[in-house]
N, C-alpha and C positions, 0 to 999 in steps of 0.2 A: 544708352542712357546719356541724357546730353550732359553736359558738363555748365555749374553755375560761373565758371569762370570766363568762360567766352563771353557771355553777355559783362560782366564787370570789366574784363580786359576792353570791349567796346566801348562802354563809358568811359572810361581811362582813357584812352585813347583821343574819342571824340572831345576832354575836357581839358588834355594839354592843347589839343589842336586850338581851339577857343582859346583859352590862355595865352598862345602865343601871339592870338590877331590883335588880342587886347593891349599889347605891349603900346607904349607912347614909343614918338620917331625917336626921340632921345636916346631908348632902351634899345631900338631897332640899330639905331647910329652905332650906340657903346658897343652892342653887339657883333657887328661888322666891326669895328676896330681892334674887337676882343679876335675876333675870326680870322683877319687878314694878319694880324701882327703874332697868333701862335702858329699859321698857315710859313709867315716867312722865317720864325724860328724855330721850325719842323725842320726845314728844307737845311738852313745854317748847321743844325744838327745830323741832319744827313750826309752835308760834306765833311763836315769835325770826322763823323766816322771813317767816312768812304778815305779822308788823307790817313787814316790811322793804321785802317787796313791795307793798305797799297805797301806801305811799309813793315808791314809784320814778316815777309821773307827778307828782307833788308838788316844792313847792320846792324851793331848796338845803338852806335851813334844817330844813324837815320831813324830807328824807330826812339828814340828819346828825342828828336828835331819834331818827327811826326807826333808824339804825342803831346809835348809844349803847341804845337799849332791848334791842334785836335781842342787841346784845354782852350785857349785864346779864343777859338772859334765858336765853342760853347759858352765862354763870358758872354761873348759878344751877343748870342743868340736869348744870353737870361738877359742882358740890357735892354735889347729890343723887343721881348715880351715883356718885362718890369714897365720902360714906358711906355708901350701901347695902352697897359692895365692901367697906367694911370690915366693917358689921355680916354679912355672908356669912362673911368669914375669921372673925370671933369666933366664930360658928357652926359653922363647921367646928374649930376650936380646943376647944371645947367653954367658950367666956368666957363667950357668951349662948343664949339660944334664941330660936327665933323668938317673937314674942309679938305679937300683933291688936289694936287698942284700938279699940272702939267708943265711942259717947256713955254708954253703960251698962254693958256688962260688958269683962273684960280677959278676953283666952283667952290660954294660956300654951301650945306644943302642944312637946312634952317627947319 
């Protein structure tokens, strides 16, 4: 007996798919900024831990040094999600664009 959900899981499927191509660059942009800016306070959050664990056979002292870092380390990683999310919302606002900066040239992508 087939199942009425494979076919509705299809249309689902094929309707985010659509959905997504329909997006303006703007949403495409904010999007990548949303992606690459919770991508590097993934990572921030990865070390917060990995210094936290490295000291847990360690002193009192080193693991309360380790854990004040750990904490510092994870501000730091909700600062640079907080404004990533907002340079997305300017984005989507039409405030800013996204814009690249290398050592040499600036790309503006419009």
């Amino acid at each position: 007996m087939k199942s009425a959900l494979t076919p509705m899981a299809l249309l689902l499927a094929a309707g985010l798919t659509l959905a997504a191509c329909n997006k303006s660059p703007a949403e495409q942009q904010a999007d990548a900024v949303r992606d690459s800016t919770e991508a590097t306070a993934d990572s921030m959050n990865n070390a917060a831990d990995a210094a936290e664990d490295s000291a847990s056979n360690s002193s009192d002292a080193a693991q309360v040094g380790a854990e004040a870092t750990a904490d510092s380390m994870r501000a730091q990683a909700d600062a640079v999600e907080d404004k990533g999310e907002a340079k997305a919302d300017a984005i989507e606002d039409g405030k800013t664009t996204a814009a690249t900066t290398t050592e040499t040239t600036t790309t503006e992508a419009k």
